[in-house]
C-alpha positions in Angstrom: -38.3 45.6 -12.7 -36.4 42.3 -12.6 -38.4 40.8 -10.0 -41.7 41.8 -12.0 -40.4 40.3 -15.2 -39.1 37.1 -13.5 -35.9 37.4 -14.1 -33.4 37.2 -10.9 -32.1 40.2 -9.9 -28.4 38.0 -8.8 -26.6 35.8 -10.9 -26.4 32.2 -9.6 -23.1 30.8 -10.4 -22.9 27.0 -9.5 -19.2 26.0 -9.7 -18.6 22.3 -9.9 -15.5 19.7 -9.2 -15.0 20.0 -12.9 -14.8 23.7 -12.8 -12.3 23.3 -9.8 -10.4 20.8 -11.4 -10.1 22.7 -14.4 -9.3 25.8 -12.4 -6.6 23.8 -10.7 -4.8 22.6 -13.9 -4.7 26.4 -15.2 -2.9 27.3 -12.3 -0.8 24.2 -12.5 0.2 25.4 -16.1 0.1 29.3 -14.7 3.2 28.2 -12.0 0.7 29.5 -9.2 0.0 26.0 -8.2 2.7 22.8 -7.8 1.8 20.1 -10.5 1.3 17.9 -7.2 -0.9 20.1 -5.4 -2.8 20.0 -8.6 -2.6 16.4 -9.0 -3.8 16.0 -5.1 -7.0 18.2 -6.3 -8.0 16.0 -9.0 -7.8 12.9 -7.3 -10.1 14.0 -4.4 -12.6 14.9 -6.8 -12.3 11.2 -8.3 -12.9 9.6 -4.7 -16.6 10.0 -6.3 -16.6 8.3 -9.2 -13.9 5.8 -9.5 -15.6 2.5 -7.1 -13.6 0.4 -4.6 -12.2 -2.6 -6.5 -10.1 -0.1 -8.4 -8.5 0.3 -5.1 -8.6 -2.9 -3.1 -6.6 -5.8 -2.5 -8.0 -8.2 -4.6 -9.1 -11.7 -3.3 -6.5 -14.2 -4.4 -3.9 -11.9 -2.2 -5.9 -11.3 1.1 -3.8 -13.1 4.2 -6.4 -14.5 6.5 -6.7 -16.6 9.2 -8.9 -19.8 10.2 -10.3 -20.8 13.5 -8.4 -24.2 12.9 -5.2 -22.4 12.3 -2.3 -24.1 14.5 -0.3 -21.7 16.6 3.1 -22.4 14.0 0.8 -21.1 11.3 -0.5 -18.1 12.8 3.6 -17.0 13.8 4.6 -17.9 10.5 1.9 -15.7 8.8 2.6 -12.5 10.9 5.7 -12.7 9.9 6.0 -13.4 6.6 2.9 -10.4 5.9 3.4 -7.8 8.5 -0.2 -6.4 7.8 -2.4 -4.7 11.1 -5.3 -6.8 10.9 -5.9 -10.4 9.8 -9.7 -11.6 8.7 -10.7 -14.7 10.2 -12.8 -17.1 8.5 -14.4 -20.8 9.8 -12.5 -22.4 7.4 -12.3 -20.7 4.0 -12.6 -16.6 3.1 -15.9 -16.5 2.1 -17.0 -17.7 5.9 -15.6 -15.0 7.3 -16.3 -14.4 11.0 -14.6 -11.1 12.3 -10.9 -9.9 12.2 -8.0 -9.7 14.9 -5.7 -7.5 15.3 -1.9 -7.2 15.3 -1.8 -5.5 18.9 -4.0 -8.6 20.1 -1.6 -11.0 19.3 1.8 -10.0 18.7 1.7 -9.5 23.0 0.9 -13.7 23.6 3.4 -14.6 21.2 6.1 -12.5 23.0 4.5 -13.7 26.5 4.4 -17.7 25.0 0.0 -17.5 25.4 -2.1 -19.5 23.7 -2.8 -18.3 20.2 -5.9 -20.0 19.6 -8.7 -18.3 17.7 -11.2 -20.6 19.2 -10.4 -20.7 23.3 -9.4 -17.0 23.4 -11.8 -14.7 22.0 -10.3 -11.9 20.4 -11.6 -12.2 17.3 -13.3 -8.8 16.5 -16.9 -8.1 13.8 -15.8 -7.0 10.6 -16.9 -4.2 8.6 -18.2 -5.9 5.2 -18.8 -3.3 2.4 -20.5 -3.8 -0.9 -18.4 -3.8 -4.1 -20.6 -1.3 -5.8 -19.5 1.9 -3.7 -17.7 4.0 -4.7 -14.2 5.4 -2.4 -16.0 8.4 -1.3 -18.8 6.6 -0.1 -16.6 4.0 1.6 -15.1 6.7 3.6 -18.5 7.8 4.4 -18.7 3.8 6.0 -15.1 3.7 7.9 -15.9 7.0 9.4 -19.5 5.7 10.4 -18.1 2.6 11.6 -15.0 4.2 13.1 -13.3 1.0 11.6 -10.1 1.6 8.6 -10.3 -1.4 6.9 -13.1 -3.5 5.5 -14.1 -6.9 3.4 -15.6 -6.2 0.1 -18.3 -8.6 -1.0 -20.1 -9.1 -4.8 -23.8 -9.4 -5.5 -23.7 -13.5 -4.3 -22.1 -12.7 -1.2 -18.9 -13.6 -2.5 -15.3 -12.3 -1.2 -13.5 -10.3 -3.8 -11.3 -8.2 -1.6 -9.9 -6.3 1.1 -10.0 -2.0 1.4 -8.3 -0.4 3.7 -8.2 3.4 4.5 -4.4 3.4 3.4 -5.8 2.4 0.1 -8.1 5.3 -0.4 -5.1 7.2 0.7 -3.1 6.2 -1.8 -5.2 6.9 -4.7 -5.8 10.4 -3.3 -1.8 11.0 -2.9 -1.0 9.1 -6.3 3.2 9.4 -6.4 3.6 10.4 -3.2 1.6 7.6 -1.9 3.0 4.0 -0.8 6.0 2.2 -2.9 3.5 -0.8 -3.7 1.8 1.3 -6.4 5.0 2.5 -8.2 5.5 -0.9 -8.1 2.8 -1.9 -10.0 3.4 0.3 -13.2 7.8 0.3 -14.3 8.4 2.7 -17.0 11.1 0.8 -18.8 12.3 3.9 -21.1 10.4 6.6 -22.8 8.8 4.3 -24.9 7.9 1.2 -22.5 6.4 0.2 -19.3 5.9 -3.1 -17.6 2.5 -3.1 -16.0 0.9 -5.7 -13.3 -2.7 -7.1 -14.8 -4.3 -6.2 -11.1 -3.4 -2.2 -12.3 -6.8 0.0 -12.0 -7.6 1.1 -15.3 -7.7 4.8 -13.8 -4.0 4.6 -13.0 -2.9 3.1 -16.7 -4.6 6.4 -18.2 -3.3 9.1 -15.5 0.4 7.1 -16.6 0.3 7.2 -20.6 -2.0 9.9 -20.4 -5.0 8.5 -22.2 -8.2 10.3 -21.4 -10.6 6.8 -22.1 -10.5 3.8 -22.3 -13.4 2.1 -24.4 -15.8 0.2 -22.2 -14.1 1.3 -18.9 -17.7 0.7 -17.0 -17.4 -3.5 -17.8 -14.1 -3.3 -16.0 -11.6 -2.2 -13.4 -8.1 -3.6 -14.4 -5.4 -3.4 -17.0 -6.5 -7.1 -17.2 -10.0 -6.8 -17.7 -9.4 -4.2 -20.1 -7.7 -7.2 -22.5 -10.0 -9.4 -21.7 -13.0 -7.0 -22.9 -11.0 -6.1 -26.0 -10.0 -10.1 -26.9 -13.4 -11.1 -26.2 -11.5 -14.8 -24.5 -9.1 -15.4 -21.7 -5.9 -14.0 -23.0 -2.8 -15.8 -23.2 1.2 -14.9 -23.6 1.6 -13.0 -26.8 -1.5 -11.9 -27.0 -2.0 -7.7 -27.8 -4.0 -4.9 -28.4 -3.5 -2.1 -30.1 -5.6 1.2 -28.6 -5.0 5.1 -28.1 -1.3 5.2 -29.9 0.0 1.8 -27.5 0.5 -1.6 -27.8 -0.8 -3.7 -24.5 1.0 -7.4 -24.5 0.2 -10.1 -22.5 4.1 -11.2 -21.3 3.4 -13.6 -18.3 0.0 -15.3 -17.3 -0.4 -17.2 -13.7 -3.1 -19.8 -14.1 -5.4 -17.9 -16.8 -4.7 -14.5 -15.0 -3.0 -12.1 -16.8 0.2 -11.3 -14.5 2.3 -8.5 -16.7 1.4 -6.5 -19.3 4.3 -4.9 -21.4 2.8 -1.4 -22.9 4.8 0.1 -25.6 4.1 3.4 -27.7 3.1 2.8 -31.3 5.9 4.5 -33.7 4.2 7.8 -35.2 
C-alpha cells in the first residue's frame, strides 16, 4: 500500500553534525560524557566552517630566512625561534622560494658546514594554500601533499601567514592544546580578561560564552572585530560595548591593536 501511494515504506532519518553536537552536549549535561570529550566533538565539527586565518600564524610573526642570509644570522635565528621548518624567500616573504628544514641544518652547524642557502641546496618546495579554505579542507591538502605545514596566500598573491598541522591541532584540542593559546586569552578574575588582538574571534565567544558576534563573516580577530564596530583604526582607550562586555583597546603596536582588556558589564 505504501509503495502504491508513494509514500516510503522506511523512515529516512538524516542525522547531521548539529544533531551530534547537540547530542553530545546532552550527554555532557547527563554526566555520560566528560565536558572535554564533549568539547573535543564540537570542535571537530567546526574544522568545516571556521577558515584558516583563524588559526595561523599571522604574517608580521613568520621567522623566515633569505638566500642572502649570512651564516651568524641563520645560527642566531634557530636559536632564538626553535621552530621545525624555516620558509626561505629571495629576499623578502612574499618571494618565497621553498622551506628548509631543522634536521637539514642543525647537523652542518654541529659539523662547522657551510650554511649557505645558495651553494648547498637544501632548500625544499613549499606547500602554498589559499586563505579562503577552511581547516578541514587544509587537512584535506597536508594529507594530499604529505607536507604539515604550509604558507597561506590572499587573493594578490600576498603572504598573510603560516599553518601548520599543530595549529589545526590545537583548535581541535582547545585547553588541552599547546600553552601559546592560553596564552593569548588571561582571565584576570571573574569579571576580566586580558585578550591578544591576533585572538580568533571563534575562541573570544567559546571563552565568555557569546553565541555571535555581529558581522563575524568581515573578520577573524578580536582586532578586527573593533575595527568593524569603530568603523577607523582604533587607538588606546578606545571600547565597545556588545553581548553584556566591554572590549578596550589597552596597548596598540604601530596601529595594531596589541591587548584588549574585556570586562563584564554590571547587571
Amino acid at each position: 500500500i505504501f509503495r502504491l501511494l508513494g509514500v516510503p515504506s522506511a523512515r529516512i532519518e538524516e542525522i547531521t553534525a548539529a544533531d551530534i553536537v547537540a547530542m553530545a552536549d546532552a550527554g555532557a549535561q547527563a554526566g555520560g560524557l566528560l565536558r572535554q570529550e564533549q568539547h573535543l566533538i564540537s570542535n571537530v565539527f567546526e574544522l568545516d566552517s571556521r577558515f584558516v586565518p583563524s588559526a595561523m600564524t599571522s604574517r608580521e610573526s613568520i621567522v623566515f630566512l633569505t638566500l642572502s642570509e649570512t651564516e651568524d644570522s641563520i645560527r642566531r635565528k634557530i636559536a632564538e625561534h626553535p621552530h621545525g621548518k624555516f620558509p626561505v624567500c629571495e629576499n623578502a616573504i612574499d618571494s618565497v622560494i621553498g622551506y628548509v628544514d631543522s634536521k637539514d641544518i642543525l647537523p652542518r652547524i654541529l659539523q662547522g658546514q657551510d650554511l649557505s642557502l645558495r651553494t648547498e641546496p637544501i632548500v625544499r618546495k613549499v606547500l602554498v594554500l589559499p586563505d579562503t579554505l577552511t581547516l578541514f579542507e587544509s587537512l584535506e591538502h597536508f594529507r594530499d601533499a604529505k607536507e604539515d605545514f604550509a604558507l597561506i596566500v590572499n587573493e594578490y598573491a600576498l603572504v598573510v601567514g603560516l599553518l601548520s598541522l599543530q595549529d589545526v591541532m590545537n583548535t581541535v584540542m582547545g585547553d588541552l592544546g599547546s600553552s601559546f593559546q592560553e596564552e593569548l586569552i588571561v582571565r584576570r578574575d571573574d569579571h576580566s580578561w586580558l585578550v591578544d588582538g591576533v585572538t580568533p574571534i571563534e575562541d573570544v565567544m567559546q571563552a565568555l560564552d557569546i553565541p555571535e558576534f555581529e558581522g563575524f563573516e568581515n573578520y577573524e580577530t578580536v582586532a578586527g572585530f573593533l575595527m568593524y564596530r569603530l568603523r577607523k583604526v582604533p587607538k588606546r582607550t578606545d571600547f565597545v560595548v556588545y553581548a553584556g562586555y566591554k572590549f578596550e583597546v589597552v596597548d596598540i603596536d604601530n596601529y595594531r591593536i596589541d591587548q584588549v582588556l574585556v570586562t563584564r558589564e554590571a547587571g
